[in-house]
LOLOGU-7386 format. One line per 2 residues: their letters; for each residue x, y, z of N, C-alpha, C, O, CB. Coordinates in nm, 2 decimals, decimal comma, padded with zeros to 4 digits. Glycine has a CB too. Layout:
// LOLOGU-7386
A> X/Y/Z/X/Y/Z/X/Y/Z/X/Y/Z/X/Y/Z ~ ...
END
This chain:
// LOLOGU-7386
XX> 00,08/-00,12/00,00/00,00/00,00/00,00/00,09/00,13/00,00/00,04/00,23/-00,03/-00,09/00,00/00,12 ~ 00,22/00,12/00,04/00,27/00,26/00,08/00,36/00,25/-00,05/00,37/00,35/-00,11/00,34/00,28/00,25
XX> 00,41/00,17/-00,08/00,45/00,12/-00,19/00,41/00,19/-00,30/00,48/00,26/-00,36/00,43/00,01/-00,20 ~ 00,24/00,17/-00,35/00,18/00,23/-00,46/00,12/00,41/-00,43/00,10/00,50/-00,51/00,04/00,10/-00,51
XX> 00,11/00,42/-00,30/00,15/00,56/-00,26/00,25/00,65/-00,30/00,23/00,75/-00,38/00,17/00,56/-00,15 ~ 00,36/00,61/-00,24/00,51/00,71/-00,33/00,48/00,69/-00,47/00,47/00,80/-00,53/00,69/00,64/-00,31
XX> 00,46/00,57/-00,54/00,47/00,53/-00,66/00,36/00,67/-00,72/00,39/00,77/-00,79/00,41/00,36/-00,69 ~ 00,26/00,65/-00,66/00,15/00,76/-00,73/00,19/00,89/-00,71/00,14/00,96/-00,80/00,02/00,76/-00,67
XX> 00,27/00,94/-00,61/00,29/01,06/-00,53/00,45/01,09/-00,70/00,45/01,19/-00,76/00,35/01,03/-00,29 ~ 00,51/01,02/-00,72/00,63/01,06/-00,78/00,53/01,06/-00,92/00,51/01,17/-00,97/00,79/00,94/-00,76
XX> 00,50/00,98/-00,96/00,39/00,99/-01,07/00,34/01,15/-01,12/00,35/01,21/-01,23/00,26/00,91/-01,02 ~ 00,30/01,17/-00,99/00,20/01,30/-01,00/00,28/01,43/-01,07/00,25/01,52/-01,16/00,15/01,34/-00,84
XX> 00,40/01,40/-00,96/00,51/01,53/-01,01/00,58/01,50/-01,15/00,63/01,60/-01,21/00,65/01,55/-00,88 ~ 00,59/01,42/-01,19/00,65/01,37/-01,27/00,62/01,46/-01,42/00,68/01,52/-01,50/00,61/01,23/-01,26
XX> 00,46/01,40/-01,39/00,36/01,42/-01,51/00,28/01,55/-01,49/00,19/01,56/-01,57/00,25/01,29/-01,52 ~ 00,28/01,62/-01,42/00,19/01,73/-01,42/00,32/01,87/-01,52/00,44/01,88/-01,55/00,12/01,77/-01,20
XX> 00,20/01,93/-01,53/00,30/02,02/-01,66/00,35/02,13/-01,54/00,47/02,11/-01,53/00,17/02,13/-01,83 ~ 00,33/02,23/-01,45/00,36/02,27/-01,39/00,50/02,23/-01,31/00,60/02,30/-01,29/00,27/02,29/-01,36
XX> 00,49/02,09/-01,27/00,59/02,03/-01,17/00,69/01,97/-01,31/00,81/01,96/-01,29/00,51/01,87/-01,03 ~ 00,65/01,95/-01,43/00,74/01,92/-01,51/00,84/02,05/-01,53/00,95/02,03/-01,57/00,67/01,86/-01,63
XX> 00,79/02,16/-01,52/00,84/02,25/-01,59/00,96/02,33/-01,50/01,06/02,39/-01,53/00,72/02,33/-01,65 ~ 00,89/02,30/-01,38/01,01/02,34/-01,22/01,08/02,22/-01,29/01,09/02,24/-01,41/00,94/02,32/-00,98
XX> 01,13/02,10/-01,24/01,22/02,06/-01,28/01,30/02,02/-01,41/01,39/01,95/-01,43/01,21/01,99/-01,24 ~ 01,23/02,13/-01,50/01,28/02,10/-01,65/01,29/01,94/-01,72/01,37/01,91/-01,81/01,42/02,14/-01,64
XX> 01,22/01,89/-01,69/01,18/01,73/-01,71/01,12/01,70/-01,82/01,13/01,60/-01,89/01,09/01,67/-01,61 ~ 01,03/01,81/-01,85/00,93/01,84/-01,97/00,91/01,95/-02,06/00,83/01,97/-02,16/00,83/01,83/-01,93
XX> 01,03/02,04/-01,99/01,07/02,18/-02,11/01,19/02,16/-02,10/01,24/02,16/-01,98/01,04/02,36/-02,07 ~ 01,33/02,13/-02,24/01,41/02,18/-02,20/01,42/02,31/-02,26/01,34/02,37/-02,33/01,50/02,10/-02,21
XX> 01,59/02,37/-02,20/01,62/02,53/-02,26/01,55/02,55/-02,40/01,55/02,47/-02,50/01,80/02,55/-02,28 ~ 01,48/02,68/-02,39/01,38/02,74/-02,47/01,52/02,75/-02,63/01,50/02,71/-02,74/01,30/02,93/-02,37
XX> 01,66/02,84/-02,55/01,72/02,86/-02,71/01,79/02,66/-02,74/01,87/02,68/-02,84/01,89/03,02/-02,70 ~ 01,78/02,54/-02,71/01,80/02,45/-02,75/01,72/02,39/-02,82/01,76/02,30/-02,88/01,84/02,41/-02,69
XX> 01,57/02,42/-02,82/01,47/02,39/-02,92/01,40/02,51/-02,98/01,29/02,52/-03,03/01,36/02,30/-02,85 ~ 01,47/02,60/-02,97/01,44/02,74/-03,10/01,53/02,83/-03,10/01,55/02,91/-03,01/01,31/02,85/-03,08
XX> 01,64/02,81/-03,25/01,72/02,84/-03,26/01,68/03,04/-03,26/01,78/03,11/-03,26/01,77/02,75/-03,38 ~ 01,59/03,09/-03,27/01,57/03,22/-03,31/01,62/03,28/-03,15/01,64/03,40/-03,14/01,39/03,27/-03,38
XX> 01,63/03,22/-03,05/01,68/03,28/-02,95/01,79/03,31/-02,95/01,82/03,43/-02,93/01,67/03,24/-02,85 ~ 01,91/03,20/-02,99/02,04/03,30/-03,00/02,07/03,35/-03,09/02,18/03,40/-03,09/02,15/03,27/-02,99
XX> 01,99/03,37/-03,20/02,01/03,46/-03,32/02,02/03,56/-03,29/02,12/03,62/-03,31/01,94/03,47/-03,41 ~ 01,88/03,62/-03,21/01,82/03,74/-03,19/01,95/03,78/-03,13/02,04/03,86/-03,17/01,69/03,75/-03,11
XX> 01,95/03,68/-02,99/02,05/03,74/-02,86/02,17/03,80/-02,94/02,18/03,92/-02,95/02,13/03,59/-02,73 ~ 02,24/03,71/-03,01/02,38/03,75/-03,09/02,33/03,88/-03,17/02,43/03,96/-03,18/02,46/03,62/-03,20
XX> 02,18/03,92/-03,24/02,21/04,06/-03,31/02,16/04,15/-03,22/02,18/04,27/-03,26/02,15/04,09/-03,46 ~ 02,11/04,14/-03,12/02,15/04,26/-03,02/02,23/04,33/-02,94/02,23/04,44/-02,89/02,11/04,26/-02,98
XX> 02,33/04,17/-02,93/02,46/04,23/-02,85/02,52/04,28/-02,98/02,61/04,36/-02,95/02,57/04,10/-02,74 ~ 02,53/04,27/-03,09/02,60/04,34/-03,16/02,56/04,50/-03,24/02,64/04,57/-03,31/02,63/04,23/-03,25
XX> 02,45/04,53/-03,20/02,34/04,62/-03,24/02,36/04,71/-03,10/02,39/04,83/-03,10/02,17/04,54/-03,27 ~ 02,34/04,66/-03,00/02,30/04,70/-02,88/02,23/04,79/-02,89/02,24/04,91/-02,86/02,38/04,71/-02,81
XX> 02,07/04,69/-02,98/01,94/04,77/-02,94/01,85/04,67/-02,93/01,87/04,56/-02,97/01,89/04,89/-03,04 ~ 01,76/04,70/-02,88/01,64/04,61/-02,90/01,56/04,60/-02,99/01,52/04,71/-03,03/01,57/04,62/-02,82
XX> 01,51/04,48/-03,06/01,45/04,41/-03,18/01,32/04,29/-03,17/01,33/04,20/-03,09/01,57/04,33/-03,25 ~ 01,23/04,31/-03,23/01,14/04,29/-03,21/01,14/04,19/-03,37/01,13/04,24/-03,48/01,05/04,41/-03,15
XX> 01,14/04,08/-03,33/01,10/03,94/-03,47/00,97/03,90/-03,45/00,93/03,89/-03,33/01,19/03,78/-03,46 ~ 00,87/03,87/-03,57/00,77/03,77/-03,57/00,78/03,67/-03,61/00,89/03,68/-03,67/00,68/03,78/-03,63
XX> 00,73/03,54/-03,62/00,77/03,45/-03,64/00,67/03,33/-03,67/00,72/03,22/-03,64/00,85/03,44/-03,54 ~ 00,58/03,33/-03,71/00,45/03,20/-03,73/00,36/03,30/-03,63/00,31/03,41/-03,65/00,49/02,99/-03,66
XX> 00,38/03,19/-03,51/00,30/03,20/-03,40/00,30/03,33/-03,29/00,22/03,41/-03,24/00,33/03,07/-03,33 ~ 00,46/03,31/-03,30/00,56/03,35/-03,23/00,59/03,51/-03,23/00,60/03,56/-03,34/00,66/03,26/-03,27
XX> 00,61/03,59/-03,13/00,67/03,73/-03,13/00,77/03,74/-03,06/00,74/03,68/-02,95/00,59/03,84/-03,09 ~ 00,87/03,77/-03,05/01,04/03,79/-02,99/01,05/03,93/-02,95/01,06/04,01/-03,05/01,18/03,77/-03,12
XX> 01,05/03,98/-02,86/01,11/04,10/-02,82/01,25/04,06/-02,73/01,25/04,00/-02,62/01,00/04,19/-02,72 ~ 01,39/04,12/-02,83/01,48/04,08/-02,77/01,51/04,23/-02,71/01,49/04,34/-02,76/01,60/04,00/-02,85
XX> 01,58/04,19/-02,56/01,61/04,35/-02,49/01,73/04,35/-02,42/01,75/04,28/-02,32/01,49/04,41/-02,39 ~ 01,80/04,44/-02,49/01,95/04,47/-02,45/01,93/04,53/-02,21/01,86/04,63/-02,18/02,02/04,68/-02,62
XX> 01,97/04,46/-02,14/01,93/04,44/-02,05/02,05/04,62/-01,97/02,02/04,73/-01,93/01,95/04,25/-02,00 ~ 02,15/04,55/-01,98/02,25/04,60/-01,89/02,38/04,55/-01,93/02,39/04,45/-02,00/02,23/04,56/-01,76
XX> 02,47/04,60/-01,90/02,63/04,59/-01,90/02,70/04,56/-01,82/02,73/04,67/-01,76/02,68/04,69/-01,92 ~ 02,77/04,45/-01,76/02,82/04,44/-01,64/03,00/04,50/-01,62/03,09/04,51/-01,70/02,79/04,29/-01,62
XX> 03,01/04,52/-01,50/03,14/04,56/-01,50/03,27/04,52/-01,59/03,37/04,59/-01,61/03,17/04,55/-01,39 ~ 03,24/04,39/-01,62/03,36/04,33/-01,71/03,31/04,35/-01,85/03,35/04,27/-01,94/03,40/04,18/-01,67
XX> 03,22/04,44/-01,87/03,17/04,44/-02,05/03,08/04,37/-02,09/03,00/04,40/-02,18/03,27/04,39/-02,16 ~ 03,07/04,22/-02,02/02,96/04,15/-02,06/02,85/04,20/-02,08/02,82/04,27/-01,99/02,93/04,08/-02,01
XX> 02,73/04,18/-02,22/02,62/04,27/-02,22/02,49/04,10/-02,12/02,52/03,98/-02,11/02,58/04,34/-02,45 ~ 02,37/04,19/-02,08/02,32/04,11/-02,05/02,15/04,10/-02,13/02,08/04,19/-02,10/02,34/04,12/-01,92
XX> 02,11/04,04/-02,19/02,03/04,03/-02,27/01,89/03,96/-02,28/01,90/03,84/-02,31/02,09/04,00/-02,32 ~ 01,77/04,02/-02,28/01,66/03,91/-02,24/01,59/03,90/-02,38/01,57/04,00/-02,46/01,55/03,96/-02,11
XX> 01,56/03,78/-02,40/01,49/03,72/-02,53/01,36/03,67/-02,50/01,36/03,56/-02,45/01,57/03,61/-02,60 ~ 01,20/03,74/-02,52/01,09/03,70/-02,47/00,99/03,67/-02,57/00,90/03,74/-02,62/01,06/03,80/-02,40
XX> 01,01/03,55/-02,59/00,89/03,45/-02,73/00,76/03,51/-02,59/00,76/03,50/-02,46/00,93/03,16/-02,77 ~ 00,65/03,56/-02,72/00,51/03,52/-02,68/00,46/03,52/-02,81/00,50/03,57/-02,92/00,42/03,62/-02,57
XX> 00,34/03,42/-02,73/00,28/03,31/-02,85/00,12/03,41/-02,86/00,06/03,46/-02,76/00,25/03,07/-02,76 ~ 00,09/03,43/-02,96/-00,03/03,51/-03,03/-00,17/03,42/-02,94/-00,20/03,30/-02,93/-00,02/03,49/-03,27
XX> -00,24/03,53/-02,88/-00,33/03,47/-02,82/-00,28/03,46/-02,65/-00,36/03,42/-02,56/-00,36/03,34/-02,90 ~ -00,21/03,48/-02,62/-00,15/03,43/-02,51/-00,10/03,57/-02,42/00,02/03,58/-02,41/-00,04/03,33/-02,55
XX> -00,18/03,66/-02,37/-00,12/03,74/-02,30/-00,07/03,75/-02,17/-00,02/03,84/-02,12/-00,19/03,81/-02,31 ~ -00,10/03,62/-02,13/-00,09/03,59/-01,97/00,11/03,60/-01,96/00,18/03,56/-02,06/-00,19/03,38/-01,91
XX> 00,16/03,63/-01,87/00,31/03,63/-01,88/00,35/03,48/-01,86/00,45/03,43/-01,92/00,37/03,73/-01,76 ~ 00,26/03,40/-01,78/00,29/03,23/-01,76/00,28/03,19/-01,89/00,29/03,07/-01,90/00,17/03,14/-01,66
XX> 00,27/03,24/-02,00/00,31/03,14/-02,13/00,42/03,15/-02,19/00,47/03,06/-02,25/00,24/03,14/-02,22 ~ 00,45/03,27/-02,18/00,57/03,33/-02,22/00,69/03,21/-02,23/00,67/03,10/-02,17/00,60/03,45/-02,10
XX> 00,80/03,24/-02,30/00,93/03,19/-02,29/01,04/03,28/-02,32/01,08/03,34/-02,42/00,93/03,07/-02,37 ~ 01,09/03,27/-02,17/01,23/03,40/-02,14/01,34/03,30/-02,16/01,32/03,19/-02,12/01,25/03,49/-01,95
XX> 01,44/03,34/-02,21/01,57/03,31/-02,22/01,70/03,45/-02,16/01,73/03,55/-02,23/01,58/03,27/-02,39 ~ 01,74/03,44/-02,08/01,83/03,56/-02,06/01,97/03,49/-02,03/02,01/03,40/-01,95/01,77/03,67/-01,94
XX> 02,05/03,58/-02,14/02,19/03,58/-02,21/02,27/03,67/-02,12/02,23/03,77/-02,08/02,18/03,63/-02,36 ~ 02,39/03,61/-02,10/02,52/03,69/-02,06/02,59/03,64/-02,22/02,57/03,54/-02,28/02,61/03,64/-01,89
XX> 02,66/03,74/-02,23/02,74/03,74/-02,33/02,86/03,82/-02,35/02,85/03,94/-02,36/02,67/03,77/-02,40 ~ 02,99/03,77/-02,35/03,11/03,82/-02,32/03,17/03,84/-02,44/03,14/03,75/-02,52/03,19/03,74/-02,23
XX> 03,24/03,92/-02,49/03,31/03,93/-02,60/03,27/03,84/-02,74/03,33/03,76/-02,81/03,45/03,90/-02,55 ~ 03,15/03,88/-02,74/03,11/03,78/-02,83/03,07/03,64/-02,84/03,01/03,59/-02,94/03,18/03,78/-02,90
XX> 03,10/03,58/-02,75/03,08/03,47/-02,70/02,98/03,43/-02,64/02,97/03,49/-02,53/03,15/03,45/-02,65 ~ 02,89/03,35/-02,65/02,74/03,35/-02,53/02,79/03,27/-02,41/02,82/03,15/-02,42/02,56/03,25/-02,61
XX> 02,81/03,33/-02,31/02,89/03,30/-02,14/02,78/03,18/-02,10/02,80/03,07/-02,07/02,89/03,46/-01,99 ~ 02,67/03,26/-02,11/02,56/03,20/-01,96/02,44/03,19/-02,04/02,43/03,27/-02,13/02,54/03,32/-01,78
XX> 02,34/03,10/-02,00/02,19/03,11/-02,03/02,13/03,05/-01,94/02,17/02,95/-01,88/02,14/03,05/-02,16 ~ 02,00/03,14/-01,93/01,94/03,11/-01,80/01,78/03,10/-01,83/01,73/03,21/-01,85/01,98/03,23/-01,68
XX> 01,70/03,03/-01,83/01,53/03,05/-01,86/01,45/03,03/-01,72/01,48/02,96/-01,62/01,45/02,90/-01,99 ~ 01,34/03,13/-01,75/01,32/03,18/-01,63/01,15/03,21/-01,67/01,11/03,20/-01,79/01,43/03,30/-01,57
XX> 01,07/03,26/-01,56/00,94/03,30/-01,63/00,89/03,43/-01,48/00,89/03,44/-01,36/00,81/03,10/-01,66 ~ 00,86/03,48/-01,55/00,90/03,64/-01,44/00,80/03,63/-01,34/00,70/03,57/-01,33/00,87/03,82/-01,52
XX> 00,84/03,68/-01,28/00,79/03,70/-01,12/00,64/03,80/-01,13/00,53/03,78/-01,08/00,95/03,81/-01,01 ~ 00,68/03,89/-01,20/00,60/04,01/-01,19/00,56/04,12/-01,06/00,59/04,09/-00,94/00,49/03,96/-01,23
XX> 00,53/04,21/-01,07/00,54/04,29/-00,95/00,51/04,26/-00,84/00,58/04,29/-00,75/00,50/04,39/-00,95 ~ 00,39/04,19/-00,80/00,29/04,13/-00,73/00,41/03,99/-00,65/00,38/03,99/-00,53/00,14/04,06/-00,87
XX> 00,48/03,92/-00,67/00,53/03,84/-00,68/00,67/03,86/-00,63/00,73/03,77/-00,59/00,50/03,80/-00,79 ~ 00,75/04,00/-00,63/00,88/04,09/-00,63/00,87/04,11/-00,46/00,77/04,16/-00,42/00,86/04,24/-00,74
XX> 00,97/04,09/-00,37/01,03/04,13/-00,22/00,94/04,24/-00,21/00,95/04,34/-00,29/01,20/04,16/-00,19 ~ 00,83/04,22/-00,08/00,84/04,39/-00,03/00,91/04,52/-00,05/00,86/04,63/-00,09/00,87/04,39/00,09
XX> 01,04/04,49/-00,02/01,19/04,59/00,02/01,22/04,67/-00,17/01,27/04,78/-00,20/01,39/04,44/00,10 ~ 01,17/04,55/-00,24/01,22/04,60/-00,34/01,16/04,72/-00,41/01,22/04,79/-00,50/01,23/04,51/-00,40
XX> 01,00/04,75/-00,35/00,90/04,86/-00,44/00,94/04,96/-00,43/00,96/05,03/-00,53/00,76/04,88/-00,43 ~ 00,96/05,04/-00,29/01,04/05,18/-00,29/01,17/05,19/-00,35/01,22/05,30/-00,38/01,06/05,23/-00,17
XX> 01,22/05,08/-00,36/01,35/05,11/-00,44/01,33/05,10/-00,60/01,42/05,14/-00,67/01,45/05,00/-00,40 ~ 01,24/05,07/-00,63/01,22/05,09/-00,75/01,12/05,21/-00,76/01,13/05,29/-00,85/01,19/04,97/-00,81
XX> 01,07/05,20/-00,71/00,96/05,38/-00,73/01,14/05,55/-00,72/01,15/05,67/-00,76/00,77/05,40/-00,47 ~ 01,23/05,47/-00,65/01,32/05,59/-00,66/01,38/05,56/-00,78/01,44/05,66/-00,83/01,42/05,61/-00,55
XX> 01,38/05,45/-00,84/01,51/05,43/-00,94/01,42/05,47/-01,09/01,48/05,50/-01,20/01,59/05,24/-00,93 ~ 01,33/05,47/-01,08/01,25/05,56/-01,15/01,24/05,69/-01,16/01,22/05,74/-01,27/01,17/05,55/-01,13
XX> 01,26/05,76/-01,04/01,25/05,88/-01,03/01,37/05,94/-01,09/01,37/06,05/-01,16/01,23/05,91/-00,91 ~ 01,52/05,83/-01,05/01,62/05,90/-01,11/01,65/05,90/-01,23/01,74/05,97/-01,27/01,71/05,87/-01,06
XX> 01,56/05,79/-01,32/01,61/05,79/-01,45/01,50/05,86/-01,53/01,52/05,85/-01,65/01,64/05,66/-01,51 ~ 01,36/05,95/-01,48/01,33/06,06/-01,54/01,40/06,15/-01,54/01,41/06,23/-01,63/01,24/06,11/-01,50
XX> 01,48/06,14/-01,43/01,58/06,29/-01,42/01,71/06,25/-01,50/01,76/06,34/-01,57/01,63/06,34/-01,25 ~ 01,78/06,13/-01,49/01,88/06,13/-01,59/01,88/06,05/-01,72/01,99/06,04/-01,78/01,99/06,09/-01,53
XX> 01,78/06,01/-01,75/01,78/05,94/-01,83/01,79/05,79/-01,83/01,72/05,72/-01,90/01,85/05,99/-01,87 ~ 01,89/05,74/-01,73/01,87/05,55/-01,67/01,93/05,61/-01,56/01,97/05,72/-01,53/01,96/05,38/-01,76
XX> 01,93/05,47/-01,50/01,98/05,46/-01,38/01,94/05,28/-01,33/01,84/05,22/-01,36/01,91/05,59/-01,27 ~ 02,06/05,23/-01,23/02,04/05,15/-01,17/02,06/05,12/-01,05/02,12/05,20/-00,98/02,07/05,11/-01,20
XX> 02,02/05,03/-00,99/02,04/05,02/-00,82/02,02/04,83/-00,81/01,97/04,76/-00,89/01,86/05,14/-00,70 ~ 02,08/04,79/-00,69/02,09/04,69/-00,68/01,98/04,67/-00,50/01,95/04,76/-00,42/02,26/04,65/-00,70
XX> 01,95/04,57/-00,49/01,85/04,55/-00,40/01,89/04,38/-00,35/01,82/04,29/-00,38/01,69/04,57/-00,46 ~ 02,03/04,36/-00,27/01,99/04,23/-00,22/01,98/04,11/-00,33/01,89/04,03/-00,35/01,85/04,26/-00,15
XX> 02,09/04,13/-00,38/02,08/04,02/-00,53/02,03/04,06/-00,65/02,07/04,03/-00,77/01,99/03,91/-00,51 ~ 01,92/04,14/-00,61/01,82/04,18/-00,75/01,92/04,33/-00,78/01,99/04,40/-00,70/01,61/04,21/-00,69
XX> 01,90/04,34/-00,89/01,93/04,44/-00,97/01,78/04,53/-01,07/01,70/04,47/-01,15/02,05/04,36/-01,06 ~ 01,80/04,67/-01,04/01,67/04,73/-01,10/01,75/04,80/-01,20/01,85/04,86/-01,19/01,55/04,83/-01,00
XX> 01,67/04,78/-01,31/01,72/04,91/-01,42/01,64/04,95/-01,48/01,56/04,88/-01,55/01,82/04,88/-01,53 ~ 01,62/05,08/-01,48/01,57/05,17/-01,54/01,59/05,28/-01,62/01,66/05,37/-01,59/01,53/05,20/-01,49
XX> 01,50/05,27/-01,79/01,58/05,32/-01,89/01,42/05,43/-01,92/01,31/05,39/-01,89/01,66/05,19/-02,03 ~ 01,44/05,54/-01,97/01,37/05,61/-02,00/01,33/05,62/-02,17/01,42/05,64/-02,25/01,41/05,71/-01,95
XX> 01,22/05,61/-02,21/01,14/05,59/-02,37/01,14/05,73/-02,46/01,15/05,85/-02,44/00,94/05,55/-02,36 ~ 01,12/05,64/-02,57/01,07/05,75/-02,67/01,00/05,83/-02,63/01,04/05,95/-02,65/01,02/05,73/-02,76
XX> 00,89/05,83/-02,58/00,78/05,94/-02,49/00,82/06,01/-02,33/00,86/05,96/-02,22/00,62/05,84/-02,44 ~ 00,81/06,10/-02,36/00,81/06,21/-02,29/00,77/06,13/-02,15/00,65/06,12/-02,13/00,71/06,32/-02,35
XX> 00,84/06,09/-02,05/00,76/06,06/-01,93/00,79/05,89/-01,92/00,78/05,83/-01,81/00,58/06,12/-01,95 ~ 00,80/05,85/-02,01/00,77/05,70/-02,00/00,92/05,64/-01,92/01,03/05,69/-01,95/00,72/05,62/-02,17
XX> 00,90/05,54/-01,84/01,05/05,46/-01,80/01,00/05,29/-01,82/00,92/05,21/-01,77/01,11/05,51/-01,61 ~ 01,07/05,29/-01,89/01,10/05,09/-01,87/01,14/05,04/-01,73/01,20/05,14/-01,70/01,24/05,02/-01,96
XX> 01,14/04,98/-01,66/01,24/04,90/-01,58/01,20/04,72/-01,57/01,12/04,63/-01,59/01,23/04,98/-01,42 ~ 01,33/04,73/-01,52/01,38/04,57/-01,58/01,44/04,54/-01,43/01,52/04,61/-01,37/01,52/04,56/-01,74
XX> 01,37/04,43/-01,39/01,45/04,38/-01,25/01,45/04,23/-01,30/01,38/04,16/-01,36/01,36/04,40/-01,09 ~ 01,57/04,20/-01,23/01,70/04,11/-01,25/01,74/04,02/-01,12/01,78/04,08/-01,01/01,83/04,20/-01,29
XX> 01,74/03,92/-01,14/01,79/03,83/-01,01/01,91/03,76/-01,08/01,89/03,65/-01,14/01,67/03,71/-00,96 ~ 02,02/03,80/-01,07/02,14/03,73/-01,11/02,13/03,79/-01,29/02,14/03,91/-01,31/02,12/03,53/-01,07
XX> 02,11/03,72/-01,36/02,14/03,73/-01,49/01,96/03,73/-01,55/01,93/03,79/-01,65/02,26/03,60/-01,54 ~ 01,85/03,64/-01,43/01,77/03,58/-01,50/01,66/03,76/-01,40/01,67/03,83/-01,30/01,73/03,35/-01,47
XX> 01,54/03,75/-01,59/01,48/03,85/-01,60/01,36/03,83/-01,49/01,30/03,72/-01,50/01,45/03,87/-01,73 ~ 01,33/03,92/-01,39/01,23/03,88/-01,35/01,08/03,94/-01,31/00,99/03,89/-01,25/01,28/03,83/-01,28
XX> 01,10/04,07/-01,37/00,96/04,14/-01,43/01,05/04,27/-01,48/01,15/04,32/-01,45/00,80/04,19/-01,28 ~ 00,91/04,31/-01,61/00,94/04,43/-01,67/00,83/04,49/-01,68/00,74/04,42/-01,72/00,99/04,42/-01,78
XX> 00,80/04,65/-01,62/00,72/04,72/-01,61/00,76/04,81/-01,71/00,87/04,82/-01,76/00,70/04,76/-01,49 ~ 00,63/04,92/-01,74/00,65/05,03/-01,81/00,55/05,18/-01,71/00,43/05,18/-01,67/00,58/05,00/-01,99
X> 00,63/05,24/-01,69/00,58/05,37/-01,60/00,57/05,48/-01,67/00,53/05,59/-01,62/00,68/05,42/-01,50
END
């Protein structure tokens, strides 16, 4: 009896799409079964701008992230599938990339604000403030990293928060 218990209990995680997808059992890396992720990744670190591909189903917004102290650019590649606005469908790939070389890949599926440390919202309501006034700006929070870049429009700021390399919500203000 306890026997076909675990059996059923490992089963469950096994096979459910959610518990497949925490252990990568049933997704692997997003750019190892679609080559358009490191395409993109490689022409924006060489562009260092952001680009937006269609693709069938598929829409790519690749986005030049940040620069790390040693030059590496850091880079997020975000497939969404037409019909699908929810951010849980999404597929993130975020790129470190050194001298041309792709360093690190990391897939991840964002947190969103709701979901983001307490500690972290006033720090990001200032790091906003500073990149109306200068144009970007960043600040780090305890691992996380906020960056904030100011738009074509008058008023508008992007920010991009970052846990290590992997993306983990993007707002527009």
């Amino acid at each position: 009896m306890r026997k076909l218990f675990f059996v059923s209990i490992i089963a469950y995680i096994l096979f459910t799409a959610n518990a497949g997808y925490a252990f990568g059992v049933l997704n692997p890396p997003y750019n190892q079964s679609d080559p358009n992720f490191n395409k993109l990744a490689m022409r924006v670190y060489n562009s260092n701008s952001p680009y937006i591909y269609a693709y069938g189903a598929y829409t790519y917004d690749a986005v030049p992230i940040t620069e790390t102290m040693s030059g590496c650019k850091l880079i997020s590649i975000i497939r969404r599938t037409k019909g699908f606005s929810n951010p849980n469908y999404w597929a993130i790939e975020n790129y470190k990339i050194c001298n041309g070389n792709i360093d690190e890949v990391k897939n991840t599926n964002m947190a969103g604000w709701d979901n983001l440390p307490r500690g972290i919202k006033p720090v990001i309501n200032n790091t906003i403030a500073q990149a109306r006034q200068y144009g970007r700006a960043t600040t780090n929070y305890y691992g996380y990293r906020v960056v904030a870049k100011t738009g074509a429009y008058v008023g508008t700021v992007f920010v991009y928060v970052l846990n290590g390399i992997k993306l983990e919500a993007v707002m527009r203000f």
